[in-house]
DRENTORZA-594253 format. One record per atom (N, C-alpha, C): atom name; residue in three letters; z negated, y negated, x. Coordinates in steps of 0.05 Angstrom, whole numbers, plus 32768, in hexadecimal, padded with zeros to 4 digits. Layout:
['CA'; 'Ala'; [Z; Y; X]] ...
//
This chain:
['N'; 'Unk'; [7FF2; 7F6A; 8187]] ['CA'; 'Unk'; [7FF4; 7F6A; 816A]] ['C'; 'Unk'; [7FF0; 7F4E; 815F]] ['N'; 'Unk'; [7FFD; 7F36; 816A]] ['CA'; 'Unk'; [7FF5; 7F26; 8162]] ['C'; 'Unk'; [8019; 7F11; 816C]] ['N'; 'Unk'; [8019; 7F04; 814C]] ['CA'; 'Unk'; [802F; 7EF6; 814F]] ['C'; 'Unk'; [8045; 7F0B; 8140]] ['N'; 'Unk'; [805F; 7EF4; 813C]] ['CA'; 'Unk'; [8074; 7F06; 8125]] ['C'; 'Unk'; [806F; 7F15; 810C]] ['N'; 'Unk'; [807D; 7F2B; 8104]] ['CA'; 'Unk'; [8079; 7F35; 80EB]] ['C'; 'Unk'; [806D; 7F4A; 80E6]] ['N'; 'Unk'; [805B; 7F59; 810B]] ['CA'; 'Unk'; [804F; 7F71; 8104]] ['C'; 'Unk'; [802A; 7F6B; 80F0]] ['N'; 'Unk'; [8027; 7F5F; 80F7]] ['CA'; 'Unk'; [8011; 7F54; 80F1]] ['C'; 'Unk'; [800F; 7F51; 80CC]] ['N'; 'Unk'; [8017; 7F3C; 80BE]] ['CA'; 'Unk'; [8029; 7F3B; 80A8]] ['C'; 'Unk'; [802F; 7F53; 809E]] ['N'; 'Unk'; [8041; 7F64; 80AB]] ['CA'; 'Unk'; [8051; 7F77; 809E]] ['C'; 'Unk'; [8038; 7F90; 809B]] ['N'; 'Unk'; [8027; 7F99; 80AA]] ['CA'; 'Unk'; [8011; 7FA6; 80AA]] ['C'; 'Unk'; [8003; 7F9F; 8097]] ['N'; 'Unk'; [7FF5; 7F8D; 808F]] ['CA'; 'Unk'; [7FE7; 7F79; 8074]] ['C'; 'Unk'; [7FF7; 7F84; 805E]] ['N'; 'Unk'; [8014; 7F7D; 8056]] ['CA'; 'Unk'; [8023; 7F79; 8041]] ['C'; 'Unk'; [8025; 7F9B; 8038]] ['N'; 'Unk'; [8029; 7FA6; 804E]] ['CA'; 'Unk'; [802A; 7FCA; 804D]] ['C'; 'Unk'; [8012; 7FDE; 8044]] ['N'; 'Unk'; [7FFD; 7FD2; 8045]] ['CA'; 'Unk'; [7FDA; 7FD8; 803E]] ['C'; 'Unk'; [7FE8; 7FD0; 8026]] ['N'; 'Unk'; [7FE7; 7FB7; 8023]] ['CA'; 'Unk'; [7FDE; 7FAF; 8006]] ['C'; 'Unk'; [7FF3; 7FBE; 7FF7]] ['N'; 'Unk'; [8014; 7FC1; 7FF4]] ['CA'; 'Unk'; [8027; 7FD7; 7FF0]] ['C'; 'Unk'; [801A; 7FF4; 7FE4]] ['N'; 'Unk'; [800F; 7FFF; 7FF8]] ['CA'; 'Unk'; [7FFA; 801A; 7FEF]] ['C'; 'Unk'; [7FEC; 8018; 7FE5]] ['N'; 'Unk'; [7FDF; 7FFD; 7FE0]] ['CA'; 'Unk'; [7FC7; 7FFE; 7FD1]] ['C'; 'Unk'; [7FD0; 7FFA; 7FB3]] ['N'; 'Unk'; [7FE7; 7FE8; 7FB2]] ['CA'; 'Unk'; [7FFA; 7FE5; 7F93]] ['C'; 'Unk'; [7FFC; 7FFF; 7F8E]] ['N'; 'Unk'; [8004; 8018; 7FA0]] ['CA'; 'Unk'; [8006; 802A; 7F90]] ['C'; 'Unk'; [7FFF; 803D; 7F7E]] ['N'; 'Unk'; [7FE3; 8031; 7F7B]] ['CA'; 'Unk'; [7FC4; 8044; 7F74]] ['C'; 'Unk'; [7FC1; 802B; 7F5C]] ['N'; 'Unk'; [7FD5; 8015; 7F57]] ['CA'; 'Unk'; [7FD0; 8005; 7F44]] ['C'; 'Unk'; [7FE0; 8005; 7F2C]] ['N'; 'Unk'; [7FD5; 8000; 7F11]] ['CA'; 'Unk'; [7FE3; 7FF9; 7EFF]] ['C'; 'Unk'; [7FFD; 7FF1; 7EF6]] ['N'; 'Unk'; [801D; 7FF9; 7EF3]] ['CA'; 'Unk'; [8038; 7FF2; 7EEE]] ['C'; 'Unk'; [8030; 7FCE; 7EED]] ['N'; 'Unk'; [8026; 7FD3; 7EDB]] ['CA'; 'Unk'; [8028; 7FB6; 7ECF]] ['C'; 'Unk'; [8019; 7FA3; 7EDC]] ['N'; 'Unk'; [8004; 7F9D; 7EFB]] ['CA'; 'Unk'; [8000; 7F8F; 7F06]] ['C'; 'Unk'; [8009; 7F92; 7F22]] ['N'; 'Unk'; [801B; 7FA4; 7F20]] ['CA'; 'Unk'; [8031; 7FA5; 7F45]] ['C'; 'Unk'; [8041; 7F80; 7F3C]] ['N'; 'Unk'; [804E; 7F7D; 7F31]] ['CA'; 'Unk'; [8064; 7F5B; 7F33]] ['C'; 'Unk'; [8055; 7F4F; 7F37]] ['N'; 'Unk'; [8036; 7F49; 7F29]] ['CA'; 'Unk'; [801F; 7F37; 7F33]] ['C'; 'Unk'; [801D; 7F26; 7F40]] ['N'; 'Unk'; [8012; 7F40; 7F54]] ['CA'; 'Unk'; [8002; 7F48; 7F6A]] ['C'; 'Unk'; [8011; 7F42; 7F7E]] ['N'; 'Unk'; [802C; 7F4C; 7F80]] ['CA'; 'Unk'; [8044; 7F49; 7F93]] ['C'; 'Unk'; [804A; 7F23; 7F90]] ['N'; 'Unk'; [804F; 7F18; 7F7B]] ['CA'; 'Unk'; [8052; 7F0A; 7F7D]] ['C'; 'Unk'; [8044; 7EF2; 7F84]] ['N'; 'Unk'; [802F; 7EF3; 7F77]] ['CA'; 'Unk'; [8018; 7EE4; 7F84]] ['C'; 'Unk'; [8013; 7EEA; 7FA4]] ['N'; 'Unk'; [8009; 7F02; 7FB1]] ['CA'; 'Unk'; [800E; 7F06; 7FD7]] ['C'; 'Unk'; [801A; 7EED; 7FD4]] ['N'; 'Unk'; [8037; 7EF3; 7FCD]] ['CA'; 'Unk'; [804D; 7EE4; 7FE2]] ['C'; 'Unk'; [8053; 7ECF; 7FDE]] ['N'; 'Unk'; [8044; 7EC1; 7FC6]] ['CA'; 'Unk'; [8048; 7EA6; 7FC3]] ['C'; 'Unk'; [8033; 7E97; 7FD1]] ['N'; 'Unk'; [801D; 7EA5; 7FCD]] ['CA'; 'Unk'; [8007; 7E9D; 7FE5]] ['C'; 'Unk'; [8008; 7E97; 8004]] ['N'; 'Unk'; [8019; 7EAE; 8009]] ['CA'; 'Unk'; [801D; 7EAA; 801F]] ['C'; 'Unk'; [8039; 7EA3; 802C]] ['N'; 'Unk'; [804C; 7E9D; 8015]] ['CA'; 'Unk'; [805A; 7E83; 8020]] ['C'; 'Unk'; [804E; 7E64; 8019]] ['N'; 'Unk'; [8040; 7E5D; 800C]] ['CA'; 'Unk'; [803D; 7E49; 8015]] ['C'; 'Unk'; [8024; 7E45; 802C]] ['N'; 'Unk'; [8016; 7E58; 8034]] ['CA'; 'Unk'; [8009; 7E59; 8046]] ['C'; 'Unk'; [8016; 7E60; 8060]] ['N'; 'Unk'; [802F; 7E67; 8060]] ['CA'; 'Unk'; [803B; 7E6E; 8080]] ['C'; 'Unk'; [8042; 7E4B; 808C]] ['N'; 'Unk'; [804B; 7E3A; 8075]] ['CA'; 'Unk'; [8051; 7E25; 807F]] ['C'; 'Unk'; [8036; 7E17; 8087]] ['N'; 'Unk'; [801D; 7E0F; 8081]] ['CA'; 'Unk'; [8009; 7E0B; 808D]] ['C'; 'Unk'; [800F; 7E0A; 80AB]] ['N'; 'Unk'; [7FFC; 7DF2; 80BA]] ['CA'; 'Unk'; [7FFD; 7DEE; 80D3]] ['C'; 'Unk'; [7FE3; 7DF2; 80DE]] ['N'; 'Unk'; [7FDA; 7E15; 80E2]] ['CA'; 'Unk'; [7FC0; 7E17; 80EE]] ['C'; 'Unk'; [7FBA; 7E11; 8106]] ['N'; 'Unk'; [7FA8; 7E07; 811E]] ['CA'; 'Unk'; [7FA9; 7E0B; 8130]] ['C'; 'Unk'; [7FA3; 7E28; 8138]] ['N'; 'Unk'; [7FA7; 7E25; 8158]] ['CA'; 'Unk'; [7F9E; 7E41; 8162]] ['C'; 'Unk'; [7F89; 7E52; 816A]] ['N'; 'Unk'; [7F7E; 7E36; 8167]] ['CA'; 'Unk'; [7F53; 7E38; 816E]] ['C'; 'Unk'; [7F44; 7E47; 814E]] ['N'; 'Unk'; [7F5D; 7E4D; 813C]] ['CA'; 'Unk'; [7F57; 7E5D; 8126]] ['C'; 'Unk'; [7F5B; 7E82; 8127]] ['N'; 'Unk'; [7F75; 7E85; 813D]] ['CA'; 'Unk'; [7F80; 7E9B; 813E]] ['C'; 'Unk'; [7F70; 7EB2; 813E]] ['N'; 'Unk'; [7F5B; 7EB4; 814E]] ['CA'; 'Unk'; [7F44; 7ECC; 814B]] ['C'; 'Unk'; [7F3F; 7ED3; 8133]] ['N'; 'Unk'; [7F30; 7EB9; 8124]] ['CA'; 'Unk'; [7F25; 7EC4; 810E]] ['C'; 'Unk'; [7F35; 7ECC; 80EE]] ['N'; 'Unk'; [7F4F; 7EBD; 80F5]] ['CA'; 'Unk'; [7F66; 7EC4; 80DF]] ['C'; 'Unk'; [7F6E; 7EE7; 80E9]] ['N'; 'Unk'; [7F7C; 7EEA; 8106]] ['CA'; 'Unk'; [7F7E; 7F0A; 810F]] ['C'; 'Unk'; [7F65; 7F14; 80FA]] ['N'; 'Unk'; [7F4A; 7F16; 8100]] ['CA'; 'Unk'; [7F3C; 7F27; 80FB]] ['C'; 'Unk'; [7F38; 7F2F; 80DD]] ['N'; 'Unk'; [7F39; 7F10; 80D4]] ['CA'; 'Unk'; [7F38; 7F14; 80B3]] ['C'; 'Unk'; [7F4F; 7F1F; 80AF]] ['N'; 'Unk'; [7F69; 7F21; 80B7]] ['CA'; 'Unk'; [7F83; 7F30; 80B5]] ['C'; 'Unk'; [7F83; 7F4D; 80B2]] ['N'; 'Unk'; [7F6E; 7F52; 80C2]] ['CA'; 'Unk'; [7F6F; 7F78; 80CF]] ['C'; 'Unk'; [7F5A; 7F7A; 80BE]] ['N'; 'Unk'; [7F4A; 7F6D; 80B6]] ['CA'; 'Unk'; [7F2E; 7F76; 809F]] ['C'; 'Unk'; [7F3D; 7F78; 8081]] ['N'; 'Unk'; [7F4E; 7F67; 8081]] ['CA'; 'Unk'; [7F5C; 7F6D; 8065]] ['C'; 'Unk'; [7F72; 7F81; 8065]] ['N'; 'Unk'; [7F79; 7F8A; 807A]] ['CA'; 'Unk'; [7F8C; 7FAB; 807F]] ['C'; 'Unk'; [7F81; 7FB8; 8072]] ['N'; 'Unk'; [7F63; 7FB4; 8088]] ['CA'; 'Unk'; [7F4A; 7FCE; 807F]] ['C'; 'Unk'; [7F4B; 7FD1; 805F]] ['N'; 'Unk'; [7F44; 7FB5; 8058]] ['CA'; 'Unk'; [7F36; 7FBF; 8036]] ['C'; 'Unk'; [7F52; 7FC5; 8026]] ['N'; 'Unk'; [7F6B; 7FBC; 802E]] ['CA'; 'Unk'; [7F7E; 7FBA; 8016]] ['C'; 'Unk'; [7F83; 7FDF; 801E]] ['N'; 'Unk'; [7F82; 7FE8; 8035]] ['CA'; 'Unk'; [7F8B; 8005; 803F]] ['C'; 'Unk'; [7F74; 8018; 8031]] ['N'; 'Unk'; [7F54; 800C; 802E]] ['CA'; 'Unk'; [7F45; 8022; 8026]] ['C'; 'Unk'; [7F43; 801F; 8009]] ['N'; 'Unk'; [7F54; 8014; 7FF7]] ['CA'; 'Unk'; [7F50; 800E; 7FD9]] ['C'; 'Unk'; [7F5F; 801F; 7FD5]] ['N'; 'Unk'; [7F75; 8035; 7FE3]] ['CA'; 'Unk'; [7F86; 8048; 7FD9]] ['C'; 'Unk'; [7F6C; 8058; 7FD5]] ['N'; 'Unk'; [7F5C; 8058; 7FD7]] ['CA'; 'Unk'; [7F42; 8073; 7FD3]] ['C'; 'Unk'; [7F34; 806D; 7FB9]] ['N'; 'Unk'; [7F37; 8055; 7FB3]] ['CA'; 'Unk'; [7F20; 8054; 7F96]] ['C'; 'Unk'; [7F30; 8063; 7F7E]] ['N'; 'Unk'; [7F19; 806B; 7F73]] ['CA'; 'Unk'; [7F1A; 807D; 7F66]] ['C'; 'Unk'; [7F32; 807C; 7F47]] ['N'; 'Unk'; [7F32; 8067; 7F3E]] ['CA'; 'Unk'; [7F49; 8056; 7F2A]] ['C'; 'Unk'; [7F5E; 804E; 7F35]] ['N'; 'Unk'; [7F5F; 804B; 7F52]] ['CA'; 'Unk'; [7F71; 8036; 7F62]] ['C'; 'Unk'; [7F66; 8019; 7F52]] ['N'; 'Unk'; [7F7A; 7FFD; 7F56]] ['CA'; 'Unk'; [7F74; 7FE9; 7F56]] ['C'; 'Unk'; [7F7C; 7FE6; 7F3B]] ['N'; 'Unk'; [7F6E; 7FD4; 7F21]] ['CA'; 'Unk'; [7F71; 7FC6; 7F10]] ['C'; 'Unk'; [7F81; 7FB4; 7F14]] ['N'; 'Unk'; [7F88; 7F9E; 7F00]] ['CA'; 'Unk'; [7F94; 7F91; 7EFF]] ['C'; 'Unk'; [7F85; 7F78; 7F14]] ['N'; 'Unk'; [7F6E; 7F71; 7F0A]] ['CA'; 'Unk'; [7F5A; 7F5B; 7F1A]] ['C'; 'Unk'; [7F57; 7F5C; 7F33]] ['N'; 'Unk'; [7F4E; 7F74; 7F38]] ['CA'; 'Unk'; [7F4B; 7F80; 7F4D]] ['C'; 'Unk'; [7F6A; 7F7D; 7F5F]] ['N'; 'Unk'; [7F7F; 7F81; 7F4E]] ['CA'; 'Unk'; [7F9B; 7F7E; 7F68]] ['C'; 'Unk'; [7FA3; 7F62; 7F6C]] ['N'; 'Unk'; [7F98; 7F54; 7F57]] ['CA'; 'Unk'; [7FA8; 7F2A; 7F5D]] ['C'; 'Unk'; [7F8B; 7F25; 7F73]] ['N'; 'Unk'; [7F75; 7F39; 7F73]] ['CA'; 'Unk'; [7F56; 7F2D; 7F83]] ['C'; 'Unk'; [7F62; 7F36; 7F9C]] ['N'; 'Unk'; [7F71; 7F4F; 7F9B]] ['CA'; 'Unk'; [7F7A; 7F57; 7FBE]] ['C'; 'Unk'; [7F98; 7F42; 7FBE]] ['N'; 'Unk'; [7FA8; 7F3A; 7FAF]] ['CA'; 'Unk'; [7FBD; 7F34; 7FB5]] ['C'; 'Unk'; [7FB8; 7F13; 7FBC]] ['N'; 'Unk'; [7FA5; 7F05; 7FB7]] ['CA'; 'Unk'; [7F9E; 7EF1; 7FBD]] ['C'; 'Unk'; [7F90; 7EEC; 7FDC]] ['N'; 'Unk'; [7F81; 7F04; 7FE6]] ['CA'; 'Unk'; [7F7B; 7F09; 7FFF]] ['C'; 'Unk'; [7F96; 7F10; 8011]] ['N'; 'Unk'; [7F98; 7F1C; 8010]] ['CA'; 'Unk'; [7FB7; 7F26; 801A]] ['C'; 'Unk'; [7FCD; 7F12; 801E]] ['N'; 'Unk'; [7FD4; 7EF9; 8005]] ['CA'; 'Unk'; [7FE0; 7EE7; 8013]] ['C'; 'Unk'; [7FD0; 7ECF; 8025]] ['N'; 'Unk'; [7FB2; 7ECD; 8021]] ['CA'; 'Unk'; [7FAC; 7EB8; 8034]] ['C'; 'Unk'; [7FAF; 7EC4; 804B]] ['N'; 'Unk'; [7FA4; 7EDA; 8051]] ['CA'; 'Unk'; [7FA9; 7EDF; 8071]] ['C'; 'Unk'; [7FC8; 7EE6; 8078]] ['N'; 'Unk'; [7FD4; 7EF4; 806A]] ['CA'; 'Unk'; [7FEA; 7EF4; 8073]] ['C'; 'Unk'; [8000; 7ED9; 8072]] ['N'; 'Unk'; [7FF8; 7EC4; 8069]] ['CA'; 'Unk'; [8005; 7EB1; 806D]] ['C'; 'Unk'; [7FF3; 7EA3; 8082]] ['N'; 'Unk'; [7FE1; 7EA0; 8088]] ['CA'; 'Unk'; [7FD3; 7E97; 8099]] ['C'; 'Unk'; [7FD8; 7EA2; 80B9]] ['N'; 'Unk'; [7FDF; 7EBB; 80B4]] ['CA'; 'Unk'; [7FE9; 7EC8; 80D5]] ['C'; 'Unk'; [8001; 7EBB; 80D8]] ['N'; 'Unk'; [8013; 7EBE; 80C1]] ['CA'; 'Unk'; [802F; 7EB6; 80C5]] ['C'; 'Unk'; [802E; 7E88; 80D8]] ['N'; 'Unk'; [801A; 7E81; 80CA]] ['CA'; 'Unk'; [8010; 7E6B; 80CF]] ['C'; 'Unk'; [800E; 7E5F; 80E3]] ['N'; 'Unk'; [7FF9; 7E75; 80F1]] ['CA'; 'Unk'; [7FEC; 7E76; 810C]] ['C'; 'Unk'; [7FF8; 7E79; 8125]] ['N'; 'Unk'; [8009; 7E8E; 8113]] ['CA'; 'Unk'; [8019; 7E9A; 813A]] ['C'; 'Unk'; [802F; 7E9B; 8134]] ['N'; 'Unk'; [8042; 7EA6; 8119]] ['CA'; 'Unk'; [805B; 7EAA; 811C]] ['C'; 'Unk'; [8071; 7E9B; 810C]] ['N'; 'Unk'; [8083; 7E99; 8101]] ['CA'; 'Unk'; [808E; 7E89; 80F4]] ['C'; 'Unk'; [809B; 7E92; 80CF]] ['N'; 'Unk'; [809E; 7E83; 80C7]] ['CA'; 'Unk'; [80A5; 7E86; 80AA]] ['C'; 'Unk'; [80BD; 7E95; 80A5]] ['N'; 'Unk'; [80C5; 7EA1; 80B9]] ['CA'; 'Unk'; [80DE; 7EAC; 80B2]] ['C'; 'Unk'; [80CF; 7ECC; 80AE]] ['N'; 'Unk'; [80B4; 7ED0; 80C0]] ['CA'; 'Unk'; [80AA; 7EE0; 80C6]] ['C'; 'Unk'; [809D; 7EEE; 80A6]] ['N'; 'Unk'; [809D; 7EDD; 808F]] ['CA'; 'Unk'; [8096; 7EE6; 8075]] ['C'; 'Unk'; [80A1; 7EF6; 806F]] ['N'; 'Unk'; [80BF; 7EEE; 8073]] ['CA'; 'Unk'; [80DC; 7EF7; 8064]] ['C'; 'Unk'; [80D5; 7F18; 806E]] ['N'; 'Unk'; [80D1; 7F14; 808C]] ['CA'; 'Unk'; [80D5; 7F38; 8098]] ['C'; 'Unk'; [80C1; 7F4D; 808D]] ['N'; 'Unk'; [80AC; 7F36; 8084]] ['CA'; 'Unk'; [8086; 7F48; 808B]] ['C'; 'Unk'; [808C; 7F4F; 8065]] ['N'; 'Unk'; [8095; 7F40; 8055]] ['CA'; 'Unk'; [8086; 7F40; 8036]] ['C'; 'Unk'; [8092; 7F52; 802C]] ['N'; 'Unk'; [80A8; 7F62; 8030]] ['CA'; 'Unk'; [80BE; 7F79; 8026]] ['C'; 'Unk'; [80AC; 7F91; 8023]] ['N'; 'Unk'; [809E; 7F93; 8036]] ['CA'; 'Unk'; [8083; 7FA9; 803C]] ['C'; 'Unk'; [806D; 7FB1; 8022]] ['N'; 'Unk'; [8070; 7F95; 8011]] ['CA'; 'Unk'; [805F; 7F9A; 7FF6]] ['C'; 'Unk'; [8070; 7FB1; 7FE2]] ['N'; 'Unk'; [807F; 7FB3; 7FF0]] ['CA'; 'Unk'; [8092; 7FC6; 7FD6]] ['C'; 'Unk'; [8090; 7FDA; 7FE2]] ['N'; 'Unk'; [8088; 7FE6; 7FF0]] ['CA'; 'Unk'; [807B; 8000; 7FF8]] ['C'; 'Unk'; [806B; 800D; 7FDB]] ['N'; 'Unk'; [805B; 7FF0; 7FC6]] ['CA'; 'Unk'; [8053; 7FFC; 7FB1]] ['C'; 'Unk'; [806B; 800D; 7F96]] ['N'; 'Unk'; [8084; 8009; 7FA3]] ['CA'; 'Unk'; [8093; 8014; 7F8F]] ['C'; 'Unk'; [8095; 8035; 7F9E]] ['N'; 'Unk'; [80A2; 8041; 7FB5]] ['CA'; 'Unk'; [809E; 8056; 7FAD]] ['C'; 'Unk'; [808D; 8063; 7FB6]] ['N'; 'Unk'; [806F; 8052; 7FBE]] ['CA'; 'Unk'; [8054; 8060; 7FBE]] ['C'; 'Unk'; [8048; 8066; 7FA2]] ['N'; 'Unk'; [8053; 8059; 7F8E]] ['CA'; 'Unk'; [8048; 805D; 7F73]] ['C'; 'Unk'; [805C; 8070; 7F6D]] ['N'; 'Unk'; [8074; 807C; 7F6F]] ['CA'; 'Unk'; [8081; 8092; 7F67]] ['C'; 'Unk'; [8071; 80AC; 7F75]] ['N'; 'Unk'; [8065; 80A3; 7F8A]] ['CA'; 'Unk'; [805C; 80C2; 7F9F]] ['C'; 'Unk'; [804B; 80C8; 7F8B]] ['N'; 'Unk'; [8032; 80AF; 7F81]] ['CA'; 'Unk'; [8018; 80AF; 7F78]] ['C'; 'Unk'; [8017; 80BD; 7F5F]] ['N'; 'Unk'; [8034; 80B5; 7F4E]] ['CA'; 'Unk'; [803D; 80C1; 7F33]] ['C'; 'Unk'; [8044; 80D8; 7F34]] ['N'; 'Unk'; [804A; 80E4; 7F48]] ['CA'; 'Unk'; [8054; 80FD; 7F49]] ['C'; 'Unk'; [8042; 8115; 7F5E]] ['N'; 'Unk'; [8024; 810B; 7F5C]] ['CA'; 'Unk'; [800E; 8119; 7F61]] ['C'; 'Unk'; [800C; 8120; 7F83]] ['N'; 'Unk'; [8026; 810A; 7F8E]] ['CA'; 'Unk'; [8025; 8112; 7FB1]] ['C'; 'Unk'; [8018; 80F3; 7FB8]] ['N'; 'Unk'; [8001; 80EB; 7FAE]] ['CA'; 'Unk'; [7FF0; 80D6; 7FBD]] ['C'; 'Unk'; [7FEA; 80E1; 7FD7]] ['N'; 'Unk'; [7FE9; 80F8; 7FE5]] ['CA'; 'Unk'; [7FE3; 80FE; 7FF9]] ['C'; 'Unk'; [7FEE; 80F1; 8011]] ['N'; 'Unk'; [8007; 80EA; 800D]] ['CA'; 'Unk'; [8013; 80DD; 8022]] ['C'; 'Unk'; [8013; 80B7; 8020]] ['N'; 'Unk'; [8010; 80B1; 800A]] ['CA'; 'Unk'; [800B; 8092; 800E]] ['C'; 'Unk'; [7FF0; 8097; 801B]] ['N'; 'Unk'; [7FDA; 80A7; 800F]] ['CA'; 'Unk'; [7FC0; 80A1; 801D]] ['C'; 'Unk'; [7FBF; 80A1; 8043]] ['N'; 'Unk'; [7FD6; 80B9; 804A]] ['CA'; 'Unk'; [7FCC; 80B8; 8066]] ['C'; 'Unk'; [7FE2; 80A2; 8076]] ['N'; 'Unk'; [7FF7; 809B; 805F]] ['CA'; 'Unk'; [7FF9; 8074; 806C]] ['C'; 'Unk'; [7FE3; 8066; 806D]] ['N'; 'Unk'; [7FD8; 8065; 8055]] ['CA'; 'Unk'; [7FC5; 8051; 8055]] ['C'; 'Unk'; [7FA4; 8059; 8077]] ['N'; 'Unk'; [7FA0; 807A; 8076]] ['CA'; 'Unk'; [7F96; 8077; 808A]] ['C'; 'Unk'; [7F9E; 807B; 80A3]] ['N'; 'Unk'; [7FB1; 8075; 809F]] ['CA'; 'Unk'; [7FBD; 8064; 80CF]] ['C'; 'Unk'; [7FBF; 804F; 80C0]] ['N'; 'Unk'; [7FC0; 8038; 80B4]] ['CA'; 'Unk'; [7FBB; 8021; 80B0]] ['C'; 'Unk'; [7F9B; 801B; 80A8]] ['N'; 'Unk'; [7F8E; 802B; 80AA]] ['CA'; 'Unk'; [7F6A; 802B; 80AA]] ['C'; 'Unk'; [7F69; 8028; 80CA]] ['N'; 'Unk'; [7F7B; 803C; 80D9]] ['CA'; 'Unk'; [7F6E; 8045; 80F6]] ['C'; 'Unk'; [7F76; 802D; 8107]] ['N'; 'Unk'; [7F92; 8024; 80FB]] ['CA'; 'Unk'; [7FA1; 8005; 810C]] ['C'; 'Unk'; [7F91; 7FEF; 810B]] ['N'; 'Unk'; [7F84; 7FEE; 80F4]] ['CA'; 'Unk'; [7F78; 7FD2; 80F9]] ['C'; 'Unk'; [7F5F; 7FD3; 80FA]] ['N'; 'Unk'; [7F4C; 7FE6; 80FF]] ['CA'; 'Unk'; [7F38; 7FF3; 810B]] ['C'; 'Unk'; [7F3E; 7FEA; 811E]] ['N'; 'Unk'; [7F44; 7FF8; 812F]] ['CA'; 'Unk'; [7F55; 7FF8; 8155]] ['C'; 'Unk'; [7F5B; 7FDA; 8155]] ['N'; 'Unk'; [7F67; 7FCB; 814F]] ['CA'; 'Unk'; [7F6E; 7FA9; 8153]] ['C'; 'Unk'; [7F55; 7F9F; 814C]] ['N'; 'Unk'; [7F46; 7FA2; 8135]] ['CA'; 'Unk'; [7F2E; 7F8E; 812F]] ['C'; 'Unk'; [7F1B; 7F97; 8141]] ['N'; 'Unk'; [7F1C; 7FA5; 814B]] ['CA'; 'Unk'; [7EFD; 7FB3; 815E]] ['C'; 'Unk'; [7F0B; 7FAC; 8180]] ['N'; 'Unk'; [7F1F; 7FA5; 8180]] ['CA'; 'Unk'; [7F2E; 7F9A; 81A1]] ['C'; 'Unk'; [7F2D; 7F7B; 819E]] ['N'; 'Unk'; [7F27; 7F7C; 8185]] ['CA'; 'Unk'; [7F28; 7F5C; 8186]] ['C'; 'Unk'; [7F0C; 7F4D; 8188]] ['N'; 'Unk'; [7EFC; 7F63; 8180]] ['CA'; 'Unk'; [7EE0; 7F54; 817A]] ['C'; 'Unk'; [7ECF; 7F5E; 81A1]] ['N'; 'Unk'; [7EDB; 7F77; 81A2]] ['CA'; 'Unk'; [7ECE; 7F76; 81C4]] ['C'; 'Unk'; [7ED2; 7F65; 81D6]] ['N'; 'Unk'; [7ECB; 7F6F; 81F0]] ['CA'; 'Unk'; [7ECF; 7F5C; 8204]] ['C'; 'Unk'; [7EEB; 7F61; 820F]] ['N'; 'Unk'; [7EF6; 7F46; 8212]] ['CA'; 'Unk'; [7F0F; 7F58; 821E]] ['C'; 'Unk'; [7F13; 7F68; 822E]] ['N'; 'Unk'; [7F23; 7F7E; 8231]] ['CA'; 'Unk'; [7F25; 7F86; 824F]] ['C'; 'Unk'; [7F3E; 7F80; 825D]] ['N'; 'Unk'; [7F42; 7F8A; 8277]] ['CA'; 'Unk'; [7F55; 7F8A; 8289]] ['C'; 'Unk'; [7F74; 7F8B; 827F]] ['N'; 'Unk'; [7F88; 7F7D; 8279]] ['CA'; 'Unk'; [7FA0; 7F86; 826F]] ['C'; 'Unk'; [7FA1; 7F7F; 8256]] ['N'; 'Unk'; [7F8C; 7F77; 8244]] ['CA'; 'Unk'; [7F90; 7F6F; 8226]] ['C'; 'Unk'; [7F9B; 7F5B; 8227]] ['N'; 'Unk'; [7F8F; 7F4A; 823D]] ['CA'; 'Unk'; [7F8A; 7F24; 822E]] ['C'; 'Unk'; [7F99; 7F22; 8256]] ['N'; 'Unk'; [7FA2; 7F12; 8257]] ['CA'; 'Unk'; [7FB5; 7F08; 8266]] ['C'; 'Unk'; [7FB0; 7EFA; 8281]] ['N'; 'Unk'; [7F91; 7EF3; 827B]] ['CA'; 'Unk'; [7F7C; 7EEC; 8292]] ['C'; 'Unk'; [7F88; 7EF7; 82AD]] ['N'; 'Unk'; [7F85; 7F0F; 82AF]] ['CA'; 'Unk'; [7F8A; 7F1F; 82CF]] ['C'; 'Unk'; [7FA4; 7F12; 82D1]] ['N'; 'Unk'; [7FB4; 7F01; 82C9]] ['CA'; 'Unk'; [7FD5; 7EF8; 82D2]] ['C'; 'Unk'; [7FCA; 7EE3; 82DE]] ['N'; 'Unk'; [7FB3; 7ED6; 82DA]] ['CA'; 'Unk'; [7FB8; 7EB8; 82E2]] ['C'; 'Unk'; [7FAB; 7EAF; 82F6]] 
//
C-alpha cells in the first residue's frame, strides 16, 4: 500500500464521504482547497527517510476523515476547509514521497464521491456511504497497525536479500 494512486485515492475517498454529511455550500471549498494543497505539495521533493511517518499520518487521516461520517451534524463549514487542509498535506505529501504527480490527476476524482454520497445522505440511505466509510476505518486500521509493528516475514523485502 505504498506508492501510486492507491494511497491518495483512499485519503481523497474518506474525505469524499465525509463531504457527504457536509453542508451544499462548503463541498467547492473543501474540494478545492484538498487539491490545491496537494498539488502544490505533490511537486515537493521529500526525501525517503520521511516515508514512514508521512504513510502513517496518511492512514491516521483516512481514519479521522472516514469516522467524521458519524458526527452527529456531519461537518460544518470550518470543520470541512480544517479536514480539507489535512487531507491535502498528506495527500500531496504521499504523492511527493513515493509516487508521481500524475498520480493526483488519478487519486483527486475520489473527492467527488461527495456528490452522490450527499444524494444517498439526502435521500435518508446514509446507510451505505457509512459502511464505505467503515472498510475505509478497517483499511487503514490494518495498514497503520502493519506499519507501526514489527515487521514480519514477507511484508518488507529483507528475506530476498
Amino acid at each position: 500500500m505504498r506508492g501510486g494512486a492507491l494511497p491518495p485515492a483512499l485519503l481523497f475517498a474518506a474525505f469524499g464521504l465525509a463531504l457527504a454529511f457536509a453542508q451544499r455550500r462548503s463541498l467547492l471549498p473543501a474540494i478545492l482547497t484538498a487539491a490545491a494543497i496537494a498539488a502544490v505539495l505533490s511537486f515537493v521533493p521529500i526525501g525517503s527517510q520521511w516515508a514512514d511517518p508521512i504513510f502513517l499520518a496518511c492512514w491516521i487521516s483516512v481514519l479521522i476523515a472516514a469516522l467524521s461520517v458519524h458526527l452527529p451534524r456531519g461537518l460544518g463549514p470550518r470543520l470541512a476547509i480544517v479536514l480539507a487542509i489535512d487531507i491535502g498535506v498528506w495527500g500531496g505529501a504521499v504523492i511527493a514521497v513515493s509516487g508521481k504527480p500524475l498520480d493526483l490527476a488519478l487519486s483527486a476524482p475520489w473527492m467527488l464521491l461527495a456528490l452522490p454520497g450527499g444524494w444517498l445522505v439526502h435521500t435518508k440511505r446514509q446507510i451505505a456511504v457509512k459502511v464505505l466509510a467503515s472498510w475505509l476505518i478497517a483499511v487503514s486500521l490494518l495498514i497503520a497497525t502493519l506499519q507501526v509493528t514489527t515487521p514480519t516475514p514477507g511484508y518488507v523485502q529483507d528475506h530476498m536479500d
